[in-house]
C-alpha positions as CSV (number, residue, x, y, z in Angstrom):
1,X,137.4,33.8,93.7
2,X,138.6,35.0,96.6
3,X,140.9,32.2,96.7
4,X,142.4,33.5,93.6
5,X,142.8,37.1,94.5
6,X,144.6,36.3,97.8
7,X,147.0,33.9,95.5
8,X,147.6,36.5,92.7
9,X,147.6,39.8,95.0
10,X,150.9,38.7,96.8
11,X,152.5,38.3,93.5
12,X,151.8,40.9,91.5
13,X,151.7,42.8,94.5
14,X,155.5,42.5,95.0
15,X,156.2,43.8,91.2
16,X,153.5,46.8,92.3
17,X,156.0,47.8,95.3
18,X,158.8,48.0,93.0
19,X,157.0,49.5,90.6
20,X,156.3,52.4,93.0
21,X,159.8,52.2,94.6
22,X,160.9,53.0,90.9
23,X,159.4,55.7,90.9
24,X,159.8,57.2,93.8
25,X,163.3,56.8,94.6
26,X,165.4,58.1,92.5
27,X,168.1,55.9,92.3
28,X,169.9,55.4,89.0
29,X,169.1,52.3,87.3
30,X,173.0,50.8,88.2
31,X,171.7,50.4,91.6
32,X,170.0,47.4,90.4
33,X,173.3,45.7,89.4
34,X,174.3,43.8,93.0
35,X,170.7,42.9,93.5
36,X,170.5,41.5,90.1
37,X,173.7,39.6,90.6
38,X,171.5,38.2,93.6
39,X,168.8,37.1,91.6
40,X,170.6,35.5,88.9
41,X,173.8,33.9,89.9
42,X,172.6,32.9,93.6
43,X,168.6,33.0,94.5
44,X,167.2,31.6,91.5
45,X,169.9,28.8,90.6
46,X,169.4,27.7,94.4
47,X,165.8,27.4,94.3
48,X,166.1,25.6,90.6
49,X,169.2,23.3,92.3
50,X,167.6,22.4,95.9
51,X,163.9,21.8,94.0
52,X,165.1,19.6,91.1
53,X,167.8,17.8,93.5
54,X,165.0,16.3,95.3
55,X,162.7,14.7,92.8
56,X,163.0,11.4,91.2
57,X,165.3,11.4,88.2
58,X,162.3,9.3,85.6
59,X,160.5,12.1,86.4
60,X,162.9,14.4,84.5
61,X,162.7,12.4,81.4
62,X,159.5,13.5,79.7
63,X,159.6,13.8,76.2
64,X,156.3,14.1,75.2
65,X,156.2,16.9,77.9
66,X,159.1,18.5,76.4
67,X,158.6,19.1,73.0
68,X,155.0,19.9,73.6
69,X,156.0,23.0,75.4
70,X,159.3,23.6,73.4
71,X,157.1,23.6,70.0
72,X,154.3,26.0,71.4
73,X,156.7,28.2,72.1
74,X,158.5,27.7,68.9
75,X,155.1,28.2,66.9
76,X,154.5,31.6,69.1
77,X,158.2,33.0,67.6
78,X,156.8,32.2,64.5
79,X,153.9,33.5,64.7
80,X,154.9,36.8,65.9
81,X,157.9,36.7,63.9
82,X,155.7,36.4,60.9
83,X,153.8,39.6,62.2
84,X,156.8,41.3,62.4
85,X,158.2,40.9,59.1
86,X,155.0,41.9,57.7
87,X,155.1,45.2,59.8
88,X,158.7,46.2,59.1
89,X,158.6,45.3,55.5
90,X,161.3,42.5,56.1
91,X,164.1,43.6,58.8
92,X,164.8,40.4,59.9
93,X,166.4,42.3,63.3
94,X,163.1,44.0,64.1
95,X,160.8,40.9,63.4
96,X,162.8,38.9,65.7
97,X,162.7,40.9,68.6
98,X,158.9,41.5,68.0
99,X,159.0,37.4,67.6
100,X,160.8,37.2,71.2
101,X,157.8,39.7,72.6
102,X,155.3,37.3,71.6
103,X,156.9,34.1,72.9
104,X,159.5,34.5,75.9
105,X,157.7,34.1,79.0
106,X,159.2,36.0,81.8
107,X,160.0,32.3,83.1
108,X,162.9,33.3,85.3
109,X,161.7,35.9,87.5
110,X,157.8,35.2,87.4
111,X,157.6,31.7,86.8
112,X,159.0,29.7,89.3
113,X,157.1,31.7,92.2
114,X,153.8,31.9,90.4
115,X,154.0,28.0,89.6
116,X,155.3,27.0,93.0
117,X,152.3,29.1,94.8
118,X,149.7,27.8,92.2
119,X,150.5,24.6,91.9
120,X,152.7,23.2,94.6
121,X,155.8,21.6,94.7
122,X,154.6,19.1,91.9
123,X,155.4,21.9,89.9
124,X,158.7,21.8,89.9
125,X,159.9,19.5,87.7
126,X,157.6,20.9,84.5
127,X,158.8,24.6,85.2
128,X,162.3,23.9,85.4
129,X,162.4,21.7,82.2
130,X,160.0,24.8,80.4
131,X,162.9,27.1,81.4
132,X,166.0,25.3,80.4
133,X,164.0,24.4,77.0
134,X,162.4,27.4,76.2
135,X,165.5,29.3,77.0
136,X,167.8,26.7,74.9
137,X,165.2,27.3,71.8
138,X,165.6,31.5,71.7
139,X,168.9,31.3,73.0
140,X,169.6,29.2,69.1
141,X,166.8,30.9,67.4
142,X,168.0,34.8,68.0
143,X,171.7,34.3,67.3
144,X,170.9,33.1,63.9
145,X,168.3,35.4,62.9
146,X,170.4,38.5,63.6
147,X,173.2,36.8,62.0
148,X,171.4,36.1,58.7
149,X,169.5,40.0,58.9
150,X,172.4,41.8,60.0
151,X,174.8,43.7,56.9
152,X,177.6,42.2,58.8
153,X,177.3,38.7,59.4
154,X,179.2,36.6,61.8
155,X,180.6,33.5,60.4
156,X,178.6,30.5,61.2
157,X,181.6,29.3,63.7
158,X,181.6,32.1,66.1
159,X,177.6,32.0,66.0
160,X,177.8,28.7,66.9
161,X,180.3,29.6,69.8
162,X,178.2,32.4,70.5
163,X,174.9,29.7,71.0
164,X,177.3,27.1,73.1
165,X,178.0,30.2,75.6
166,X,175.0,31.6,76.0
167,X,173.0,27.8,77.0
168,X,175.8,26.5,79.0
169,X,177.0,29.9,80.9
170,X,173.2,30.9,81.9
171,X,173.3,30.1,85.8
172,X,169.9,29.1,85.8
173,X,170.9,26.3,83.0
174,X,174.0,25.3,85.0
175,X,172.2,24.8,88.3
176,X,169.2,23.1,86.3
177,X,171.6,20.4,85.0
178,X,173.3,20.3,88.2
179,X,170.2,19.2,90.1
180,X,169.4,16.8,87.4
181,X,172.6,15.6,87.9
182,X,172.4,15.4,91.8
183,X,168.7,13.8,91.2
184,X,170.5,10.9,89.7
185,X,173.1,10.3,91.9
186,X,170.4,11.1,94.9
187,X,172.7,13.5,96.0
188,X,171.8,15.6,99.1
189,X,174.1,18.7,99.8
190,X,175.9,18.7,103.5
191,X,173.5,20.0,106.5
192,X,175.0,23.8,106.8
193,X,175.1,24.0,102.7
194,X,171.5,22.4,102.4
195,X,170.9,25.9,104.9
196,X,172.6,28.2,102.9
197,X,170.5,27.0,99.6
198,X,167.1,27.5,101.4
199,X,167.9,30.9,102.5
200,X,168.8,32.0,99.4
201,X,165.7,30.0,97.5
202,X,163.6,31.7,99.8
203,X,164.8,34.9,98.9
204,X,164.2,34.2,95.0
205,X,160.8,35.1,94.7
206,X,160.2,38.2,96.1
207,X,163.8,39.2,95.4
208,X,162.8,39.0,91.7
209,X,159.4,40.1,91.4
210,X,160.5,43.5,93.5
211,X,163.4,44.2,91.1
212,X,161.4,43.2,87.9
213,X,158.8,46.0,89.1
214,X,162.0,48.2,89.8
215,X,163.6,48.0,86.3
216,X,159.6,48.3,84.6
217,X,159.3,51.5,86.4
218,X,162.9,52.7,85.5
219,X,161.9,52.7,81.5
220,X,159.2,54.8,80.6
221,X,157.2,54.1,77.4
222,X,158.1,56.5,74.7
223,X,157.2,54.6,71.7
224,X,154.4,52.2,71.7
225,X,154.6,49.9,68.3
226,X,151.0,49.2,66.3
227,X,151.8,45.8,66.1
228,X,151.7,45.4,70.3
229,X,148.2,44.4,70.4
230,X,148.7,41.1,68.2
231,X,151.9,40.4,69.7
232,X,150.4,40.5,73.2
233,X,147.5,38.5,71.9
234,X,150.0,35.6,70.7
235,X,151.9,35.7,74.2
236,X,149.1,36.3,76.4
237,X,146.4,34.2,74.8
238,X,147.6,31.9,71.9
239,X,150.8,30.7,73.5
240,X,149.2,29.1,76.6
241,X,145.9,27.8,74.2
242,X,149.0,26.2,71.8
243,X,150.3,24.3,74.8
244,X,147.2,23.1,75.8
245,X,146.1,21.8,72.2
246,X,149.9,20.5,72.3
247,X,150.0,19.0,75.3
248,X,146.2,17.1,74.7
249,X,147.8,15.4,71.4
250,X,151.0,14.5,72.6
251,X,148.9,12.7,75.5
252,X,150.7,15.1,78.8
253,X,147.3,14.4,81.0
254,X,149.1,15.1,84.9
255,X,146.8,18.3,85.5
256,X,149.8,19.9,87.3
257,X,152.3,19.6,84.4
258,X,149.4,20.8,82.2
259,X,148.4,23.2,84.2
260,X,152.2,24.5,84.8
261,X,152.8,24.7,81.1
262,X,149.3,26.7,80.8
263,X,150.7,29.1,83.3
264,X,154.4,29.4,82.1
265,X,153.1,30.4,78.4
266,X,150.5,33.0,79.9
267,X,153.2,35.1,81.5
268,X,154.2,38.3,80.0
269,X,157.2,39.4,77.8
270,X,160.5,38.4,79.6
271,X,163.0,41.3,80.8
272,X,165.6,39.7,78.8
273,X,163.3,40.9,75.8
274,X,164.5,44.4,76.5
275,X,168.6,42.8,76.8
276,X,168.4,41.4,73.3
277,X,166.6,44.5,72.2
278,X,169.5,46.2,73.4
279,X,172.5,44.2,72.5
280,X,171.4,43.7,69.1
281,X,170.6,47.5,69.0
282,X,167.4,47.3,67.7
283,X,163.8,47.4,68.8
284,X,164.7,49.2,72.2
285,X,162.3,51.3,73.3
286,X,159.4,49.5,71.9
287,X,160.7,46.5,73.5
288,X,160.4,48.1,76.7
289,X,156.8,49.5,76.1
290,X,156.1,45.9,75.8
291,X,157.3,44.6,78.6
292,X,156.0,47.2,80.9
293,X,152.6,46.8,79.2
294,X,152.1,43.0,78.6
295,X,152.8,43.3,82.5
296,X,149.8,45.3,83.1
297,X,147.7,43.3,80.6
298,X,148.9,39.7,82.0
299,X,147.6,40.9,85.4
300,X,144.1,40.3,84.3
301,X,145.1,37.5,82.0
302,X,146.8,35.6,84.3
303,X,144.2,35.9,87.1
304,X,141.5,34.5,84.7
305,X,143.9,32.0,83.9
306,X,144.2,31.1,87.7
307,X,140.5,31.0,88.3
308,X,140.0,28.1,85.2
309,X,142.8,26.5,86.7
310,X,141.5,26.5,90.4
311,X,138.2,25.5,88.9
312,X,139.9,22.5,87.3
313,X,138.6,24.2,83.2
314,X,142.1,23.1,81.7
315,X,141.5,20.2,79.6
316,X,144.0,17.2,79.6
317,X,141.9,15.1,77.4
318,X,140.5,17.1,74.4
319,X,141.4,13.9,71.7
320,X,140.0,11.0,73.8
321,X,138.3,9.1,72.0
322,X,134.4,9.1,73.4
């Protein structure tokens, strides 16, 4: 156990700091921007690029792994989407955001350190192709769900333009096909670039964990919604337990990509939760209290989840035949 503690402290640690940091300094919430920039456009598409450059391309090619983790996630959305329609008495607006809540992992800023430090290097590969997939999936699903609940309906050409540009202008998407594309070709970037890429993967991690504890602590909860507890019960707890039973019958039995897509599903409500919230107008401030509270929450729940893992209690084999 102590194992576990000295794994997880470190990391949620570093969203504690900026947590308190948040709090303390008052700073207004624009002097997150440049640090943001950072994270997005330079840390984390380094670490994706300079991890995914190195492995071998076949690995990259897992289909089985794929849509197991792309339809787990697909089935949360619904899930919680179907919650939220219920709740809301059918605003399709409000039930998608409460359907994003309950199935968008904070993958970017949480899961590539907590994966890497759990699980090794071997866990590369499986939480780059959850990321680029998962993010794909909402970035398709959200567009056309506001566009078919909102009173003024964008035509199904500039949704579709509006889908295109947000999966192939997310940096983390770019530098993910980048590397895949540098994996086939066995491309290795020049000595003093190679440099340049681990200082800034280096810098990912704690770079986005701090800033993610930051913008938490910069919204406070004002309206908790009554439907939170089910829709942290799908993310925290039915997400990762629909990967597993996905992964088992789809035949995925490498413990570390299991155990990576496990993890990936168990974390918390992404911050970009809170941007759709925003850009859609809808759902804002009880899109923040979830974010800020699944984090709370997934601190216990991912810690158990660390200790089955460490303990080897994630089944890869639940439909063998006996």
């Amino acid at each position: 156990m102590t194992d576990i503690i000295n794994l997880s402290l470190p990391f949620f640690g570093l969203i504690f700091l900026g947590f308190v940091a948040g709090k303390l300094v008052k700073l207004p919430e624009s002097g997150l921007a440049w640090l943001n920039v950072f994270i997005i456009y330079f840390a984390l598409p380094a670490l994706f690029f300079k991890l995914l450059a190195r492995t071998p391309f076949e690995q990259l090619a897992n289909g089985s792994f794929i849509f197991a983790t792309t339809f787990s996630t697909y089935t949360a959305f619904a899930l919680a989407f179907a919650i939220g329609i219920f709740v809301t008495r059918g605003k399709v607006g409000e039930a998608t955001i409460q359907g994003v809540v309950g199935a968008y992992s904070n993958v970017g800023y949480m899961g590539p350190g907590l994966t890497l430090a759990a699980l090794g290097p071997a866990a590369t590969v499986p939480t780059a192709l959850i990321f680029c997939f998962d993010n794909t999936l909402l970035f398709v699903m959200v567009p056309l769900l506001m566009a078919l609940g909102s009173s003024e309906a964008m035509s199904p050409g500039a949704t579709a333009r509006l889908i295109v540009r947000r999966i192939f202008t997310h940096p983390f998407i770019l530098a993910t096909i980048v590397g895949v594309i540098a994996a086939y070709f066995q491309f290795q970037p020049p000595r003093a670039i190679d440099q340049i890429l681990t200082y800034l993967s280096g810098a990912a991690a704690p770079a986005a964990l701090f800033t993610m504890g930051v913008t938490v602590a910069m919204r406070p909860i004002k309206r908790v919604p009554r439907e939170l507890p089910v829709l942290l019960l799908i993310k925290l707890v039915i997400h990762p337990a629909l990967a597993i039973v996905m992964l088992n019958a789809l035949g995925v039995t490498d413990p570390i990509w299991v155990s990576t897509a496990v993890l990936m599903a168990a974390l918390p409500p992404a911050l970009n939760v809170f941007i759709l919230a925003r850009q859609y107008d809808v759902y804002i401030e009880r899109a923040s209290s979830s974010i800020l509270i699944g984090t709370v929450v997934s601190v216990v729940t991912v810690t158990g989840l660390l200790y089955l893992i460490a303990h080897d209690h994630i089944p890869t084999q639940l439909f063998a035949g006996g």
